[in-house]
N, C-alpha and C positions, 0 to 999 in steps of 0.2 A: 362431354362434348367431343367428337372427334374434330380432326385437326385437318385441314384442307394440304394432304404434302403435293398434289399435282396437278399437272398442268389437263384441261381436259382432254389433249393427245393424247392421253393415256389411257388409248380404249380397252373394253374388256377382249383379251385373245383367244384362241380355240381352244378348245377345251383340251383338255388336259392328257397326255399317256399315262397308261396305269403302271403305277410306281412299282415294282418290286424289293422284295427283301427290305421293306420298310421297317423298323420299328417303335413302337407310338409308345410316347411318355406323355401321360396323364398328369400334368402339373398339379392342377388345383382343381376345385369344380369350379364348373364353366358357369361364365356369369354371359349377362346379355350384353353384347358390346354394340353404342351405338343405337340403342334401342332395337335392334335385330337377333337374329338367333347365331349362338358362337360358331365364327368359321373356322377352319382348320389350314395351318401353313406348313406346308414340307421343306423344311430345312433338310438340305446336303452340307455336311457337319464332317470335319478334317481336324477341328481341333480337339482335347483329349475331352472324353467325355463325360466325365466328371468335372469338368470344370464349365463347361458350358450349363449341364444341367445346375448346378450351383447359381452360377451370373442370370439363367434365368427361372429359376424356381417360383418367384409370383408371379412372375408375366401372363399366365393364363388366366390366375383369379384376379387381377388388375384390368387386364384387358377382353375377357372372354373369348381371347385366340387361341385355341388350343393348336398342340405342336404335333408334329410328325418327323422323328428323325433317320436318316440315313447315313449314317457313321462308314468313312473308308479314309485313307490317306489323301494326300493332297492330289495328287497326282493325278489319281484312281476318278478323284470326283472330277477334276477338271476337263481330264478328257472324256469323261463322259458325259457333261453340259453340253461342253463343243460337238458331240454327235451328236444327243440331240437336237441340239439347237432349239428351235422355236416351240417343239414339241415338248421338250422337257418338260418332267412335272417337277421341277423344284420351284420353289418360290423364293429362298433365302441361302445362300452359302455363304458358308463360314469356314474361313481356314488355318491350321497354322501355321504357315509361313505366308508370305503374300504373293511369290513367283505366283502361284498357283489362282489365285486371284485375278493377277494381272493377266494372265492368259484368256482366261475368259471377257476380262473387258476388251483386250485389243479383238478378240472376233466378235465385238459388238453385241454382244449378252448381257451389258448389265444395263439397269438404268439410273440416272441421275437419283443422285440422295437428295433428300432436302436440306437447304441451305444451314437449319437450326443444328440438324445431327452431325453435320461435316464442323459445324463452329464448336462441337464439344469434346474435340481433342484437337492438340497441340499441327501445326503444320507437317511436323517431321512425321506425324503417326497418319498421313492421309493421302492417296495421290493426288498430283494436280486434274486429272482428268473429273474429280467430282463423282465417281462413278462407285467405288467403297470405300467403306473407312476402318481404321482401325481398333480393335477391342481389348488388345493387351500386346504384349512386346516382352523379349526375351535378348538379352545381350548377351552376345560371343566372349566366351572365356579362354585361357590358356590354364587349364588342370594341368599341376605339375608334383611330383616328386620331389619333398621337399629333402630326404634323403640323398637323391642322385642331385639336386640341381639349386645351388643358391640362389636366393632374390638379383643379388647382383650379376647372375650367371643368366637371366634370363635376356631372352632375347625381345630386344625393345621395340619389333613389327611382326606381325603374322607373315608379311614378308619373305623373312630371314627364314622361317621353317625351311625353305626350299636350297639353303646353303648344304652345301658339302658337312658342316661338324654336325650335322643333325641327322646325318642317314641312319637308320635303324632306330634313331629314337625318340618318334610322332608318332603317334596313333590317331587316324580318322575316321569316322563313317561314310564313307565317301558314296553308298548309294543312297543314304538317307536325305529327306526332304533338309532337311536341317543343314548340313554342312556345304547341300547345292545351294541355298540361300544364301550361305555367306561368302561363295565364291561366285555370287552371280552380283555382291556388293561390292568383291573384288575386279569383276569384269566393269560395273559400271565406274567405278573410282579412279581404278588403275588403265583400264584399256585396254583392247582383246591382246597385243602383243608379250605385254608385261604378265597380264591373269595366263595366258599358253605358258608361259615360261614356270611362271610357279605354280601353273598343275604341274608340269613337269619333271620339275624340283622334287617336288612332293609323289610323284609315281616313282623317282627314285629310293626317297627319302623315309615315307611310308610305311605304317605297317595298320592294314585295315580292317576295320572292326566292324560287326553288326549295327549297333547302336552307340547312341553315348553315353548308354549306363556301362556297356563296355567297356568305351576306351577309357571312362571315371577308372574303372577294376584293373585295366591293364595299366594305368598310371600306378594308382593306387600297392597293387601287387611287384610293381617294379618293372616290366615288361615295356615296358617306353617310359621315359622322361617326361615326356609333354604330351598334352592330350588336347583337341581342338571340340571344344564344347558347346552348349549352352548352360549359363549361369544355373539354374533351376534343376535341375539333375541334382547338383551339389548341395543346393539348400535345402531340399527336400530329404535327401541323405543324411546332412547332418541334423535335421529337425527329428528324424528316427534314429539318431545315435549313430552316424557312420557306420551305418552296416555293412558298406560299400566301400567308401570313400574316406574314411578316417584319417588313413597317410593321405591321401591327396592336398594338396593347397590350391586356390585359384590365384590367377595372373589377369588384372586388369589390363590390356596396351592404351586404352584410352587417346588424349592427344591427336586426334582425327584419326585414327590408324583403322585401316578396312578391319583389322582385328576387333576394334571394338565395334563394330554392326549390331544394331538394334534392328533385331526381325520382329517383322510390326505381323499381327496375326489379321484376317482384313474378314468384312459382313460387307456382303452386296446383296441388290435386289435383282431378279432375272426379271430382264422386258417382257418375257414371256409371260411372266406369271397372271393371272386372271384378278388376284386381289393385291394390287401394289400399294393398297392403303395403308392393309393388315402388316405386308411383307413391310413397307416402311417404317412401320411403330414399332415391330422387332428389332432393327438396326437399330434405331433409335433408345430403344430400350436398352440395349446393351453399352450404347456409350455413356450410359444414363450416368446418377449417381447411386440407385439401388445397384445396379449389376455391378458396377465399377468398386465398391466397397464389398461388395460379396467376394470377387477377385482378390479384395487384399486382404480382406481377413480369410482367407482358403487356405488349404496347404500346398495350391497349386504351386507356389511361390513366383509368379510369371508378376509382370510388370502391370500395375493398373495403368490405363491412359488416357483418362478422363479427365479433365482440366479441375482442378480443385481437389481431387482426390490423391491422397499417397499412398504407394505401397507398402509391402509391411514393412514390417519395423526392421526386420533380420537385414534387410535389402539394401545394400549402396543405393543412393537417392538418384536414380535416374539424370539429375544434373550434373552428378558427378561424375562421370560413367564416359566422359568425353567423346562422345558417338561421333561418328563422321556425318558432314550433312548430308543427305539425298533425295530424292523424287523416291518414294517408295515404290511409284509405278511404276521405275526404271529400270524393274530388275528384268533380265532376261533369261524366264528359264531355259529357254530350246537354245541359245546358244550355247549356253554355261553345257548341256545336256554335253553337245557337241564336241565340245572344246575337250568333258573329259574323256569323251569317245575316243576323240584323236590322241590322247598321252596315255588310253591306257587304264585312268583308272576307273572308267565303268565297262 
């Protein structure tokens, strides 16, 4: 029996522009969903894609929705919802950091979740707007050299990276989706004044890498001290024998510290879309406890955030992990953009 998620405002919208560079994964066969014949949802999809196909691998033979996906970075897709706009043919985005989320609800692109799928993760993993929610969560590390730098030598804020004794030896990705997330949880924590000063710091301080499987190697190899991360890089390395990352250690800062940031990865539904039924039961399904469980048993090693559900075993228990609190909605990518325009490092 299908599920009544809206309100009847939510008429059918114009049809659709024709998607390009699509490509279509065939979940399961299609079954009749609703007693009708199976429709099709186009997801615009930012997070990695082996683990999405994972999280929803029966969803098509459960629900006879089959999928359509369009795989690019956060970025990539966000702004190009925002051209669209009403025209877009997406129906679901999914991303992995949630800047890129929140972009498209402030220009009024998403619409209301229903009330059951926002209640099946925890506050911290949702914005207040109602508008997406979260499907998994990644927290901000300190990768270190346990050769060059003792436990007691580490520095107790993310912070401090931006002091004088650290020049030459931090390594960041500083145009990646990932390390803008966690200085746009430093813009909302600390405040545009404080976040200017340690880009700053850090444009000094700095030495910048492509990715963070880099700055893992650059830690690892010796070549900087410290490395500004996300946890999941490292467990996945070591789950394949430090191929990478062997010398490296991680550094919890925990204790509300902007360093410990939990990047919530977010599923929203576009107003535009012509089936917000279909496009609801996918969110929904993802917070579920099929998908949510598929996540922890994966090698993704990223954060389940499903309320009842834990992650893996390998994993500091997300209670532990002392995250700062925040509006997940509150991150601001375009200024964070800005801010490192101005010092430099983009």
């Amino acid at each position: 029996m299908c599920l009544a998620y809206l309100q009847e405002d939510f008429v059918t919208r114009l049809g659709r522009a024709t998607a390009g560079a699509v490509s279509t994964l065939t979940l399961a066969a299609s079954l009749a969903a609703c007693g009708s014949d199976a429709d099709t949802l186009t997801v615009y999809s930012a997070q990695h894609e082996s683990l999405v196909r994972t999280m929803l691998a029966d969803f098509t033979e459960e629900t006879g929705i089959e999928l359509e996906f369009r795989d690019a970075n956060d970025s990539e897709l966000a702004n190009q919802i925002i051209e669209e706009g009403d025209a877009s043919p997406a129906d679901v985005f999914l991303t992995e950091n949630s800047p890129a989320i929140d972009a498209v609800d402030a220009a009024g692109l998403l619409a209301p979740l229903a009330e059951g799928t926002l209640g099946r993760v925890g506050e911290q993993f949702r914005p207040s707007s109602g508008n997406w929610v979260g499907f998994a969560a990644r927290s901000t590390v300190l990768a270190y050299n346990a050769e060059a730098v003792g436990e007691d030598q580490l520095p107790a804020s993310i912070l401090e990276l931006a002091d004088p004794e650290y020049q030459g030896r931090v390594g960041i990705a500083a145009g990646g989706a990932d390390f803008q997330a966690i200085v746009s949880a430093v813009l909302a924590l600390e405040g545009e004044e404080a976040t200017r000063e340690w880009l700053a710091g850090l444009e000094r301080n700095a030495e910048i890498y492509a990715s963070n499987t880099a700055v893992m190697k650059a830690v690892d190899e010796g070549e900087v001290d410290l490395g500004v991360m996300y946890h999941y890089y490292w467990y996945r390395d070591q789950a394949e024998g430090g191929l990478v990352g062997d010398d490296a250690e991680l550094h919890y800062f925990g204790n509300a510290d902007p360093g410990a940031f939990l990047s919530v990865s977010g599923a929203g539904v576009l107003a535009s879309s012509d089936q917000q039924e279909q496009a609801q039961r996918l969110v929904e399904y993802l917070t579920g406890p099929a998908a949510q469980e598929r996540l922890a048993d994966s090698d993704a090693l990223e954060y389940a955030v499903g309320t009842g559900v834990a992650s893996a075993d390998s994993l500091p228990p997300l209670a532990r992990l002392g995250a700062p609190q925040l509006d997940p909605g509150d991150l601001d990518a375009a200024r964070v953009t800005e801010l490192m325009q101005e010092v430099g490092l983009l």
